[in-house]
RODO-2510 file (C-alpha; in nm, 4 decimals, decimal comma):
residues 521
     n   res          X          Y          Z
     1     x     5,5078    -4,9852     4,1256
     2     x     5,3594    -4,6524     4,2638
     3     x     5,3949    -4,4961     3,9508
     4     x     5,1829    -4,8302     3,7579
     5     x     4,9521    -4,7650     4,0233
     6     x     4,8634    -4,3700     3,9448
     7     x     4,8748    -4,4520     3,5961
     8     x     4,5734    -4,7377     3,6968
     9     x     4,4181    -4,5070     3,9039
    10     x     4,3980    -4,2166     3,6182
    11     x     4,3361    -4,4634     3,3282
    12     x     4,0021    -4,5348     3,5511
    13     x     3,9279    -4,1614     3,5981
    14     x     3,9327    -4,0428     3,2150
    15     x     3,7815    -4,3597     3,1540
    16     x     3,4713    -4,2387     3,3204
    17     x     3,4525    -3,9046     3,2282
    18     x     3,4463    -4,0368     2,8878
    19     x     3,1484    -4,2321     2,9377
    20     x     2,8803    -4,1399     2,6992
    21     x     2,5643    -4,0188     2,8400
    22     x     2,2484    -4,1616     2,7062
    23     x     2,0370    -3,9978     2,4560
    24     x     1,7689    -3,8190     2,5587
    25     x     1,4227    -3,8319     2,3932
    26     x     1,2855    -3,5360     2,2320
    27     x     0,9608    -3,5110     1,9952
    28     x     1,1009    -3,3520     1,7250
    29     x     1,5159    -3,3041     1,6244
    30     x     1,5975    -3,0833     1,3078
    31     x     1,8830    -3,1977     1,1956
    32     x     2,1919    -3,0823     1,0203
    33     x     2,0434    -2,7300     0,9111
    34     x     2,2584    -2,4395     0,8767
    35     x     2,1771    -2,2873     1,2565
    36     x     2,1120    -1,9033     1,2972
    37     x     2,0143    -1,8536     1,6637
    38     x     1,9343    -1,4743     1,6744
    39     x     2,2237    -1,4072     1,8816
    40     x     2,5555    -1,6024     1,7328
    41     x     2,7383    -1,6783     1,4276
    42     x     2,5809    -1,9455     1,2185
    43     x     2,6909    -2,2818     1,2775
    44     x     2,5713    -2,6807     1,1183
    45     x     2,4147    -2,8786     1,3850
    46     x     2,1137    -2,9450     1,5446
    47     x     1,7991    -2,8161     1,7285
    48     x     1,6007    -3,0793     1,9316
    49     x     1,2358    -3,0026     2,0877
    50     x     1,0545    -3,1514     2,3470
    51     x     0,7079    -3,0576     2,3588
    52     x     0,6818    -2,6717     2,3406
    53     x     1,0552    -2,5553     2,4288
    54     x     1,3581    -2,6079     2,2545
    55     x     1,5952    -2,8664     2,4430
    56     x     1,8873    -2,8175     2,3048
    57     x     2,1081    -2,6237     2,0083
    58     x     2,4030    -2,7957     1,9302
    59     x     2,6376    -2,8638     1,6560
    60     x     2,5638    -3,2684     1,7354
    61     x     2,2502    -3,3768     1,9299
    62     x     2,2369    -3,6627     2,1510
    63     x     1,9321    -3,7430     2,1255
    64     x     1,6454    -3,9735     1,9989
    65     x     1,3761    -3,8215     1,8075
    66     x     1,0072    -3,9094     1,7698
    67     x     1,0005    -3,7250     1,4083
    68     x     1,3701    -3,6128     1,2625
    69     x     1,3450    -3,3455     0,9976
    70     x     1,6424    -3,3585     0,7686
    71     x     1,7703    -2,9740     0,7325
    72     x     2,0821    -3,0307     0,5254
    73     x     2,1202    -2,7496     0,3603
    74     x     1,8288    -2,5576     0,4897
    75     x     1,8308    -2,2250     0,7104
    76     x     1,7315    -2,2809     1,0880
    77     x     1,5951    -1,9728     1,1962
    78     x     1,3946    -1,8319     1,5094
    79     x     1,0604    -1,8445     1,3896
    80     x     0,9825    -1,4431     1,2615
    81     x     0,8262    -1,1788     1,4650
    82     x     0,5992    -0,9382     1,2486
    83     x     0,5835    -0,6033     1,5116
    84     x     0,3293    -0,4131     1,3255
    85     x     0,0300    -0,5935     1,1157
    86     x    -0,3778    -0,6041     1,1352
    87     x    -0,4435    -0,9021     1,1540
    88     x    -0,6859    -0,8853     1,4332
    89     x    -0,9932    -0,9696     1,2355
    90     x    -0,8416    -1,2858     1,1043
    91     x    -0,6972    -1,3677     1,4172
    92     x    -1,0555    -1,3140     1,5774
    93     x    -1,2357    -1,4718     1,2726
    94     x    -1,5076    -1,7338     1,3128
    95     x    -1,3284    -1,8934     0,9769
    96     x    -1,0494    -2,1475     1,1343
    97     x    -0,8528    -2,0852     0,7854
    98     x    -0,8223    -1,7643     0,8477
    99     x    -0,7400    -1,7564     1,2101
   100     x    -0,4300    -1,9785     1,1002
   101     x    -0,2935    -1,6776     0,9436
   102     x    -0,0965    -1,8963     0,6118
   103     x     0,0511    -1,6051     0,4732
   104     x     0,2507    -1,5544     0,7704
   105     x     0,2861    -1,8980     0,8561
   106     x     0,4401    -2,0072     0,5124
   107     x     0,6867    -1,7014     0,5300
   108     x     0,8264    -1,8657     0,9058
   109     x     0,6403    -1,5256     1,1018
   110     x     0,5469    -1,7103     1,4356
   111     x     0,4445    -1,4486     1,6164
   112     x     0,2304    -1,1085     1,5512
   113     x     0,1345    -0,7781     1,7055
   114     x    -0,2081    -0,6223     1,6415
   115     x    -0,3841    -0,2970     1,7437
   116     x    -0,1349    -0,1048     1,5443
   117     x    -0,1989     0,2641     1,4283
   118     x    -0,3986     0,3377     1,6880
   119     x    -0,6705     0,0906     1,6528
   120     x    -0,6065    -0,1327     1,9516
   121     x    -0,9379    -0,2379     2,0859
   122     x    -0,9399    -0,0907     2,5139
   123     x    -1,0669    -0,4370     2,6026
   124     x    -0,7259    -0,5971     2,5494
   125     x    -0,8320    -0,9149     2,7872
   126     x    -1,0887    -0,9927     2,5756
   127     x    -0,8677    -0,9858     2,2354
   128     x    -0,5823    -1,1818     2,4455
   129     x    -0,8624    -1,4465     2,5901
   130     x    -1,0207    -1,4992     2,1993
   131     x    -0,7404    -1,7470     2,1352
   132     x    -0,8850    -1,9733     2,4143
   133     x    -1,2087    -2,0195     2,2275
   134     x    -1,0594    -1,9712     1,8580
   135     x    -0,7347    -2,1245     1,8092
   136     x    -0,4968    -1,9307     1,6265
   137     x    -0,2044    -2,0260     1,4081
   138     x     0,0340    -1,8019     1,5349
   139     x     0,1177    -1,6485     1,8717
   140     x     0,0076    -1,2695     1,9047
   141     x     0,0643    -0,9601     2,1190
   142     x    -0,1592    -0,6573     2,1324
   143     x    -0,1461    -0,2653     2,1453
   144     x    -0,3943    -0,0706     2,2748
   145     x    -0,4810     0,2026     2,0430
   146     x    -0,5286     0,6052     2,1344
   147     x    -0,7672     0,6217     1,8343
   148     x    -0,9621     0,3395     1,9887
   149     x    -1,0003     0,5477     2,3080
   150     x    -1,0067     0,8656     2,1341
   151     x    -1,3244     0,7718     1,9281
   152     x    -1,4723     0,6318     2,2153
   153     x    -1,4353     0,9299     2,4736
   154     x    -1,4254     1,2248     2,2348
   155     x    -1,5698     1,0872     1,9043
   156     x    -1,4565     1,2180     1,5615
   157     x    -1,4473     1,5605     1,6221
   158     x    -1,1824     1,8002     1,6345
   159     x    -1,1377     1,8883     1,9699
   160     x    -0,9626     1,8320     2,2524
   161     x    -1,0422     1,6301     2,5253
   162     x    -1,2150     1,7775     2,8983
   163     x    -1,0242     1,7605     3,2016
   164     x    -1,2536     1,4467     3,2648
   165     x    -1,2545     1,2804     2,9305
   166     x    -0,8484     1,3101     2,9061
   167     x    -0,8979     1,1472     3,2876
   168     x    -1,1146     0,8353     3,0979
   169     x    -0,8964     0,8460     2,8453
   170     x    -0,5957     0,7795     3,1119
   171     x    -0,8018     0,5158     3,2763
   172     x    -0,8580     0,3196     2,9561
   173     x    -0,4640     0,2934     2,9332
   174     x    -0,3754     0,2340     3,2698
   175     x    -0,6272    -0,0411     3,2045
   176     x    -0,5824    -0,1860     2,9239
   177     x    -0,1688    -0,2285     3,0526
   178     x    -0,3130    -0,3882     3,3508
   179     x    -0,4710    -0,6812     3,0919
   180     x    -0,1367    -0,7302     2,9306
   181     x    -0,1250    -0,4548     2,6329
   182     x     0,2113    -0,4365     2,4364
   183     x     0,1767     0,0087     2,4948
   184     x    -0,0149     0,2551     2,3227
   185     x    -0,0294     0,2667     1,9486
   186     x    -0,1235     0,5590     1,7632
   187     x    -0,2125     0,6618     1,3938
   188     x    -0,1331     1,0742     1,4028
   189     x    -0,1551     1,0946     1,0535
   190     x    -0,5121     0,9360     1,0504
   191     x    -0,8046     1,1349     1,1764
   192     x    -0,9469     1,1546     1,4439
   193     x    -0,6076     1,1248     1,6347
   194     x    -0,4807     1,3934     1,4212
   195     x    -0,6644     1,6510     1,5837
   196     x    -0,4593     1,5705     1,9443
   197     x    -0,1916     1,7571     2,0345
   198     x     0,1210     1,5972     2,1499
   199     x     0,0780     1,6830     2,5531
   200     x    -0,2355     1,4955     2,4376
   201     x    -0,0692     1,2000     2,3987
   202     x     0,2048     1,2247     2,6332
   203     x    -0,0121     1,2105     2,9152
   204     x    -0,1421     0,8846     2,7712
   205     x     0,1764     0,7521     2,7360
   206     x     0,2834     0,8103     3,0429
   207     x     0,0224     0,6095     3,1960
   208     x     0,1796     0,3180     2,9528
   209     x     0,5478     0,4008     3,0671
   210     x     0,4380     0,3773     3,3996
   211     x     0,3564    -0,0063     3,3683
   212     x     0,6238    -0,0980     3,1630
   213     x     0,4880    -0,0523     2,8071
   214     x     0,6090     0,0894     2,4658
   215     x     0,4888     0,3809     2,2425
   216     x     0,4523     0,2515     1,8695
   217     x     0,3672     0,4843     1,6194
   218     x     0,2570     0,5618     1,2769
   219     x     0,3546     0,9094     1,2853
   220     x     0,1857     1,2072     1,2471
   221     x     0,4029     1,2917     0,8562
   222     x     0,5650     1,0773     0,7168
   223     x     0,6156     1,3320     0,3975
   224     x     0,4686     1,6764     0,3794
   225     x     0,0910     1,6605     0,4502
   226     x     0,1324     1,8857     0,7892
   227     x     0,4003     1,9116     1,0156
   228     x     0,6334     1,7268     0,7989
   229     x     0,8341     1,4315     0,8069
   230     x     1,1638     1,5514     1,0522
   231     x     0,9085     1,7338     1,2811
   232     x     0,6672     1,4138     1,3197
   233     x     0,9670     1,2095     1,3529
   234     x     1,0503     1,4771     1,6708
   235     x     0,7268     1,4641     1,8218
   236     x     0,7967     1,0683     1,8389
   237     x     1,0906     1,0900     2,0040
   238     x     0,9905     1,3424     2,2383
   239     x     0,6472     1,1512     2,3129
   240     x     0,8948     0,8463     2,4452
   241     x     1,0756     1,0555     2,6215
   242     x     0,8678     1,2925     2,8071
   243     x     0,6150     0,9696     2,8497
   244     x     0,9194     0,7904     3,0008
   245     x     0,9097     0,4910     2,7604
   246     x     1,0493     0,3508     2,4398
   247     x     0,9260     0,5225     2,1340
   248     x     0,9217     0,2751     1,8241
   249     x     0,8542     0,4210     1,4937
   250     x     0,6311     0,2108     1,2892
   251     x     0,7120     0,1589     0,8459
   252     x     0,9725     0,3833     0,8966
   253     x     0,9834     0,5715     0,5326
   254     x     1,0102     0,8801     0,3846
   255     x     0,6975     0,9291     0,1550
   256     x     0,6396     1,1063    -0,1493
   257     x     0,8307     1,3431    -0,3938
   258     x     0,8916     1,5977    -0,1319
   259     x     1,0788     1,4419     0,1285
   260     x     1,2375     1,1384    -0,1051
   261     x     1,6115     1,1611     0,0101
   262     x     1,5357     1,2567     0,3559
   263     x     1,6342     0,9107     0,4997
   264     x     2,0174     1,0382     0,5959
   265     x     1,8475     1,2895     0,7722
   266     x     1,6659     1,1213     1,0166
   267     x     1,8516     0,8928     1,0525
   268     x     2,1169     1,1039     1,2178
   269     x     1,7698     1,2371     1,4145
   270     x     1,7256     0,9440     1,5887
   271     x     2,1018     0,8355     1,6173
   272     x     2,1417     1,1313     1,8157
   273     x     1,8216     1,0437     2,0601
   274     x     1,9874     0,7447     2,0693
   275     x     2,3536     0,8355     2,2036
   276     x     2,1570     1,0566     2,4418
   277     x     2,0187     0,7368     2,6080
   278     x     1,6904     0,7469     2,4934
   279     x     1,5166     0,4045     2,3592
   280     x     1,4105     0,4712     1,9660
   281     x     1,3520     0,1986     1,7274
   282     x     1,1653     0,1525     1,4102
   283     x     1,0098    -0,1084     1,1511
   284     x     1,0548    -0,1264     0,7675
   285     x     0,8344    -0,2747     0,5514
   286     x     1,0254    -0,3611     0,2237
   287     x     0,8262    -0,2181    -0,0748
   288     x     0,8724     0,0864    -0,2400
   289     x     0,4541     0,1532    -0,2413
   290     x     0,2746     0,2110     0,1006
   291     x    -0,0830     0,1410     0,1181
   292     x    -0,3714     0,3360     0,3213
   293     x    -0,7022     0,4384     0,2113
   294     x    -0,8386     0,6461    -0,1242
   295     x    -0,9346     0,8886     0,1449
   296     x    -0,6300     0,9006     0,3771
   297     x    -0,4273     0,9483     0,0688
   298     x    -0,5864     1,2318    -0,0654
   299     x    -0,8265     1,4319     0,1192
   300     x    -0,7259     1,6960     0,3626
   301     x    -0,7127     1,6656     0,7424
   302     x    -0,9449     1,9735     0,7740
   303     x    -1,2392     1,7670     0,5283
   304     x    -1,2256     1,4591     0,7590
   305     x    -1,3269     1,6414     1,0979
   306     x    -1,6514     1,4305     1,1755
   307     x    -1,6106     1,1524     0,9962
   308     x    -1,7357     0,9994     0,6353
   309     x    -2,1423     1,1990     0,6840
   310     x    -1,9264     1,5049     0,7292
   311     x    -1,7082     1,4495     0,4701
   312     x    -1,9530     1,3693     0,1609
   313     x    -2,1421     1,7289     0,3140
   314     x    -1,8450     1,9011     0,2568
   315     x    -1,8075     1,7243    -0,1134
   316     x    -2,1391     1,9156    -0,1593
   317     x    -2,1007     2,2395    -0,0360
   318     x    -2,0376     2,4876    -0,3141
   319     x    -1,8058     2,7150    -0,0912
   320     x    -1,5942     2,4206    -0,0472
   321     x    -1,5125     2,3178    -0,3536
   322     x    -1,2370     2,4881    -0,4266
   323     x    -1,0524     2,4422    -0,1396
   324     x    -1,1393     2,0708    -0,1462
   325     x    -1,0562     2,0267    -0,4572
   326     x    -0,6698     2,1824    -0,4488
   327     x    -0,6258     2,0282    -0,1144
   328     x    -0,6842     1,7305    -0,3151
   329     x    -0,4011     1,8175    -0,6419
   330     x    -0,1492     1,9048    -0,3915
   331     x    -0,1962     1,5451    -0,2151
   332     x    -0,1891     1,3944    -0,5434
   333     x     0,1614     1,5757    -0,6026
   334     x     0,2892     1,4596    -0,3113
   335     x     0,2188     1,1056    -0,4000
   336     x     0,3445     1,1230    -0,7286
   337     x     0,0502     1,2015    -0,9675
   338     x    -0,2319     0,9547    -1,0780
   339     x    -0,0270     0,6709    -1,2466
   340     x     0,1175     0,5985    -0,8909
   341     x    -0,1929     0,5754    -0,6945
   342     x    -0,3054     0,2472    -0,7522
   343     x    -0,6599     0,1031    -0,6206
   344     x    -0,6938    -0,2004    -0,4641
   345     x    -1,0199    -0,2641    -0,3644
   346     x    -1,4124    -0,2189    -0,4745
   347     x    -1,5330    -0,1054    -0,8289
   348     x    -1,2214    -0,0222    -0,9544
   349     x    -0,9926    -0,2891    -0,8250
   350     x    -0,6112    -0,3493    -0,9947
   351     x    -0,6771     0,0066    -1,1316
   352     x    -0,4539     0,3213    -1,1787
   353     x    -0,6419     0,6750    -1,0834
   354     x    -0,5323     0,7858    -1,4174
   355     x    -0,7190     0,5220    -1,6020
   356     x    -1,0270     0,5374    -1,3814
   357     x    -1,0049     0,9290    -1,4662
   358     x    -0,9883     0,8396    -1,8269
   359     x    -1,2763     0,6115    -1,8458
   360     x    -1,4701     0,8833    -1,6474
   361     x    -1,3571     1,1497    -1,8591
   362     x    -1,3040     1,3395    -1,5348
   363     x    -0,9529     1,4995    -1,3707
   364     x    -0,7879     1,2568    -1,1551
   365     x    -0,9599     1,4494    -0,8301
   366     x    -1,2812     1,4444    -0,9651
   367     x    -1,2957     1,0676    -1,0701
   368     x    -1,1347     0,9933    -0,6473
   369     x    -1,4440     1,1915    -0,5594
   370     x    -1,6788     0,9728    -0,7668
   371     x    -1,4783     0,6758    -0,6011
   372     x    -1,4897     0,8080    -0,2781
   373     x    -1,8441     0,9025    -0,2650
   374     x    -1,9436     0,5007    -0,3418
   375     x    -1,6799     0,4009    -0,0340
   376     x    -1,3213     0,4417     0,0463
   377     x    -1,1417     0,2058    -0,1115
   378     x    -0,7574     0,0578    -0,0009
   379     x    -0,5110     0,1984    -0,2172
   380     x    -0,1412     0,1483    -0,3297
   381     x     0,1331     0,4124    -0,4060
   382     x     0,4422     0,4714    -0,5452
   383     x     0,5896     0,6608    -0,3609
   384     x     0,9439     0,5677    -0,1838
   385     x     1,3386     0,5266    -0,3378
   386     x     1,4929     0,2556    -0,3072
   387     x     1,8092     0,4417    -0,1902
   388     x     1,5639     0,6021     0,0993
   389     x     1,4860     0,2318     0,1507
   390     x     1,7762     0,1130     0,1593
   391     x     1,9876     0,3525     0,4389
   392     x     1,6728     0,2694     0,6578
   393     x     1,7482    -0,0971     0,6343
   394     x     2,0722    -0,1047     0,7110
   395     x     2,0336     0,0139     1,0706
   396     x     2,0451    -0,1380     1,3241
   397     x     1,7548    -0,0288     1,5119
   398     x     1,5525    -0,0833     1,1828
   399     x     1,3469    -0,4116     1,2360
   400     x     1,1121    -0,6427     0,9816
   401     x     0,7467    -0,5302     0,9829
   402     x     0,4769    -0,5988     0,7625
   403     x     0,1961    -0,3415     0,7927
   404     x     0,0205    -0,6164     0,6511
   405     x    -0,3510    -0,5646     0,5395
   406     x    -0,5611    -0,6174     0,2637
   407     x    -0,4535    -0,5684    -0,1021
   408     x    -0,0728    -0,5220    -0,0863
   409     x     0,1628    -0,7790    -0,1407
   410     x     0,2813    -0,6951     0,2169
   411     x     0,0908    -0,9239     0,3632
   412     x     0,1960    -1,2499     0,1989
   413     x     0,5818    -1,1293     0,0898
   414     x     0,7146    -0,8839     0,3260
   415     x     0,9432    -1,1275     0,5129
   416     x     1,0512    -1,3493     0,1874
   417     x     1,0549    -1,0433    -0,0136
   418     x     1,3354    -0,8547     0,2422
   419     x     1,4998    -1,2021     0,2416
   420     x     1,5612    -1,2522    -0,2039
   421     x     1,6034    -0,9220    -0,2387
   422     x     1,7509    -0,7348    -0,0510
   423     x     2,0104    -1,0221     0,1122
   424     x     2,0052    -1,2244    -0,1836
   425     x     1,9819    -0,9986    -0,5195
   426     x     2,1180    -0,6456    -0,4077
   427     x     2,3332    -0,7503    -0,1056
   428     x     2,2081    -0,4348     0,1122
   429     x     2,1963    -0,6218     0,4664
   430     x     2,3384    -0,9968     0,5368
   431     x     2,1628    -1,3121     0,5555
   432     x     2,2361    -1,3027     0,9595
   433     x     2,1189    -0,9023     0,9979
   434     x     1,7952    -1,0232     0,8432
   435     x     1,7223    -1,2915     1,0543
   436     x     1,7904    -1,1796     1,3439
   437     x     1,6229    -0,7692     1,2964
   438     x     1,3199    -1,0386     1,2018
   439     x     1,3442    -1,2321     1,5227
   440     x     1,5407    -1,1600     1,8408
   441     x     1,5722    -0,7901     1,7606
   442     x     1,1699    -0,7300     1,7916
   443     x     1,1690    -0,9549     2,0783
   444     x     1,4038    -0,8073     2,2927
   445     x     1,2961    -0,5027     2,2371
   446     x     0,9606    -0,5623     2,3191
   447     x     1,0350    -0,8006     2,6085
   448     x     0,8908    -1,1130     2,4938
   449     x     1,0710    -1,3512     2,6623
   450     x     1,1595    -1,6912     2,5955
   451     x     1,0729    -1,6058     2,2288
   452     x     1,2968    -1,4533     1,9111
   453     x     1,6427    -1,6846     1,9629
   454     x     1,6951    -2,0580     1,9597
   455     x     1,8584    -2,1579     2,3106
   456     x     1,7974    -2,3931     2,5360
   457     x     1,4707    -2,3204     2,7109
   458     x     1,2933    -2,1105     2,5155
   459     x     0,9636    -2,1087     2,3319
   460     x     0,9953    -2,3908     2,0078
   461     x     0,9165    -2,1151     1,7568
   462     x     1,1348    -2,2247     1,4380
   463     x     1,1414    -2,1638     1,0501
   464     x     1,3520    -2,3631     0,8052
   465     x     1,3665    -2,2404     0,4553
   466     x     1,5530    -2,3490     0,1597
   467     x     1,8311    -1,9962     0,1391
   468     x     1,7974    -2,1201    -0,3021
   469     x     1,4261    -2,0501    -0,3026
   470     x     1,2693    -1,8829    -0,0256
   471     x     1,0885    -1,5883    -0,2001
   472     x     0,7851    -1,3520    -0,2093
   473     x     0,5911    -1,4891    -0,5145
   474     x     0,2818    -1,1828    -0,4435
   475     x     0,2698    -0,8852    -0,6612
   476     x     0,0917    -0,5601    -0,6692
   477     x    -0,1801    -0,7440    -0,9127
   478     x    -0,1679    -1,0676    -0,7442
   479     x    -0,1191    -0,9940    -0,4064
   480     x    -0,2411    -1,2817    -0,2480
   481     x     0,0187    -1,5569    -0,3431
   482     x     0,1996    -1,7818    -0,0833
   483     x     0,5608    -1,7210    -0,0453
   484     x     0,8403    -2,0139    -0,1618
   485     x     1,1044    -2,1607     0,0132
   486     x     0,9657    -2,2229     0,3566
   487     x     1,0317    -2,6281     0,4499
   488     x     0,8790    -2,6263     0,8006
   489     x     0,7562    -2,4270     1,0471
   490     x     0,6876    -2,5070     1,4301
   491     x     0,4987    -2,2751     1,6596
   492     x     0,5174    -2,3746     2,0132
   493     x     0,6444    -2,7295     1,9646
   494     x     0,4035    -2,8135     1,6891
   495     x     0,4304    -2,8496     1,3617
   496     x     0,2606    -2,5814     1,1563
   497     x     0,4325    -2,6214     0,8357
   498     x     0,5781    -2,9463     0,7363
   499     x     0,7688    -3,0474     0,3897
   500     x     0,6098    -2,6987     0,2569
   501     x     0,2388    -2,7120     0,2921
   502     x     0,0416    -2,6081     0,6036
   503     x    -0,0547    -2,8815     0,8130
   504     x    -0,3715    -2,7203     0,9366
   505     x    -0,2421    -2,7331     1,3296
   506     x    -0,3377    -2,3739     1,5369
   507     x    -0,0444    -2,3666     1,8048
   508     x     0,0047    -2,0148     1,8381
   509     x    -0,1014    -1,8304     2,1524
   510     x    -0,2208    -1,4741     2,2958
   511     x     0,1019    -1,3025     2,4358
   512     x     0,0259    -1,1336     2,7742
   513     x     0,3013    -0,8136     2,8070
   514     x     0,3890    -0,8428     3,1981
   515     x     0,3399    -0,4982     3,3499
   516     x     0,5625    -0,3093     3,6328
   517     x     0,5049    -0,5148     3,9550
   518     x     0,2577    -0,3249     4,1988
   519     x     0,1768    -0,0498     3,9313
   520     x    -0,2294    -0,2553     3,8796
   521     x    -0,3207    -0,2510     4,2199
***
């Protein structure tokens, strides 16, 4: 009799733990998609939203959806994170097409950074507060850029600062972290910031560690223009660590004939700074051409001092020439001659130097100095391996970048383009180690919380793409075509990108980086 009785009194219990809970309602439930969170090994199940933040990952949700999207075989991804691009001038644009960004959107990049390379407006509030007048497409974070300050406390010239300008120049950063700037940015290899020293830039950077930011960089060499590539990589590290903040390494590459092969070598550089403690990480574009300007690429440091007016002097001054001029061939070299320099922009759009040289009947220097004189056209070159490209990959501190701006296929493919061929065709990273150095890596490494994993509470930032067809489809000649493959895309809660075509919906929002409490009093 006792013993019926505890067998009641138990059949009672597990009968109401077993009790199903009701469903709870959610907007929007992707269902059965092959789930990569950013953080754990892929599983089949479900992600269910509620109005900007996710509600739940789970292999089964129990739940009832306003909209379902059917993700059977389909990846479900953290939306991307693109940590270097410049895109501000979209993102600003009077043109709503343009400010919602489609060539990221329809690769699954949620989220952006701008003021890369140095060129981070001061007035960071006022980039962060344009997305409350302009609605964006994406969300975006923002550098502030030492060639921004630079130009506007020292101008072009090569000199170093005063006492009191390097002061202003402090102030502007200390500043600009107090409005929510990612860190400092700089361009080294661009002038004017190449005429600062490093203790130049330290004492910037400092004022950024301070508060809690980063140091991004496009370094001062990436081949064999000045210091050199393992020196400029160096001066990176030792700007993070002497400014007492991360150093991040932007397009990590190794460029030109000189230095191709180089890769092992710093990478063991910064493995090192690494196991000492010290906070380095990079990005990677995935193309074996960079792109910069006609000028950048080929016309000494010493000509730019002051500026284009300066320059085209020089271009006229007979006791220049010379020295111009093999300044000019030994670029060239480095790059890889005049078939690899491609141009992009202007007059001679889609057109090799070589065959702008030919038309002109004029040496390959002398027909970029015709070019030059009429502007200074974007430009594409040839100039990386693909083993060089392929050791950076496969680190671990290597994330996804774009670099994107105009004329390169890096804009519209980067993401897809890392995805079909270098997971897909050549097998040099995984499907997982690509998602998540394009999603959670970047943002927990640049503290954006709540964003870069699918969990439970965080920001509903999501890609699905089809893993059969998802693709870069832009070329060097064409390098303005939409990328395949992407199903949907939802930036905070909203959907941005539904059964493959953009839906015309600006979600995204300005990213304010939290500084050091009590350091912007």
């Amino acid at each position: 009799m006792k013993v019926a009785l505890l067998l009641g009194i138990a059949a009672v219990s597990l009968g109401a733990a077993a009790a199903p809970l009701p469903p709870q309602k959610v907007d929007l439930l992707i269902r059965g998609g092959t789930i990569y969170t950013g953080s754990d090994a892929p599983f089949v199940g479900d992600v269910a939203i509620r109005g900007d933040e996710i509600v739940s990952v789970s292999k089964r949700a129990n739940v009832t959806a306003a909209r379902i999207i059917d993700a059977k075989g389909m990846i479900v991804a953290p939306g991307f994170i693109d940590p270097h691009t410049h895109m501000g001038g979209d993102l600003a644009s009077d043109d709503q097409a343009k400010r919602l960004v489609p060539a990221f959107l329809m690769q699954g990049v949620t989220t952006a950074f701008i003021g890369n390379d140095g060129g981070g407006d001061p007035d960071v509030a006022k980039v962060l507060g344009s997305a409350a007048t302009k609605p964006v497409g994406i969300n975006y974070a923002a550098w502030v850029g030492f060639g921004a300050i630079r130009e506007k406390v020292v101008g072009e010239d090569n000199r170093a600062p005063t006492p009191e300008e390097l002061a202003r120049m402090k102030g502007l950063v200390a500043s600009a972290m107090c409005q929510g700037a990612l860190g400092l940015s700089t361009g080294l290899f661009y002038a004017p910031q190449s005429f600062a020293k490093t203790e130049e830039v330290i004492e910037l950077a400092k004022e950024a560690g301070k508060r809690g930011g980063s140091y991004d960089s496009h370094i001062r060499d990436e081949s064999s223009y000045t210091v050199g590539l393992v020196a400029a990589i160096d001066e990176a590290i030792r700007i993070g660590r002497e400014g007492g903040l991360p150093a991040h390494i932007s397009h990590i590459k190794a460029l030109g004939v000189d230095v191709q092969g180089e890769a092992p070598k710093i990478i063991a550089t910064i493995n090192a700074a690494r196991a000492r403690g010290e906070k380095v990480t990079a990005n990677q574009y995935p193309w074996s051409a960079s792109g910069t300007s006609l000028v950048a690429s080929l016309v000494p440091l010493w000509a730019q001092d002051g500026g284009r007016p300066a320059l085209l002097k020089r271009f006229d001054d007979p006791s220049l020439a010379e020295k111009m001029h093999a300044g000019m061939v030994e670029n060239l070299r480095k790059r890889g001659g005049a078939d690899k320099l491609l141009i992009v922009e202007g007059k001679y759009k889609n057109r090799y130097l070589d065959a702008v040289a030919k038309e002109m009947n004029l040496s390959p220097v002398d027909a970029a100095i015709a070019v030059i004189r009429i502007g200074d056209p974007g430009t594409v070159s040839f100039n990386q391996s693909e083993a060089d490209i392929a050791a950076f990959m496969q680190q671990p501190w290597v994330m996804t970048g774009s670099d994107a701006s105009g004329g390169h296929p890096r804009v519209y493919g980067s993401f897809a383009r890392k995805y079909d061929k270098y997971v897909k065709t050549d097998h040099v990273i995984t499907l997982r180690q690509f998602i998540e150095r394009s999603s959670s890596l970047t943002a927990d490494t640049f503290g954006l919380t709540g964003r870069g994993h699918l969990r439970s509470g965080a920001y509903a930032d999501v890609v699905v793409f089809d893993p059969r067809t998802y693709a870069s489809r832009a070329t060097y000649e064409q390098p303005a075509l939409l990328a395949a493959g992407v199903q949907t895309v939802v930036v905070n809660g909203v959907i941005a990108v539904d059964k493959g075509a953009m839906t015309g919906k600006a979600a995204g929002r300005a990213i304010s980086h939290m500084p050091i409490a009590g350091r912007c009093n």
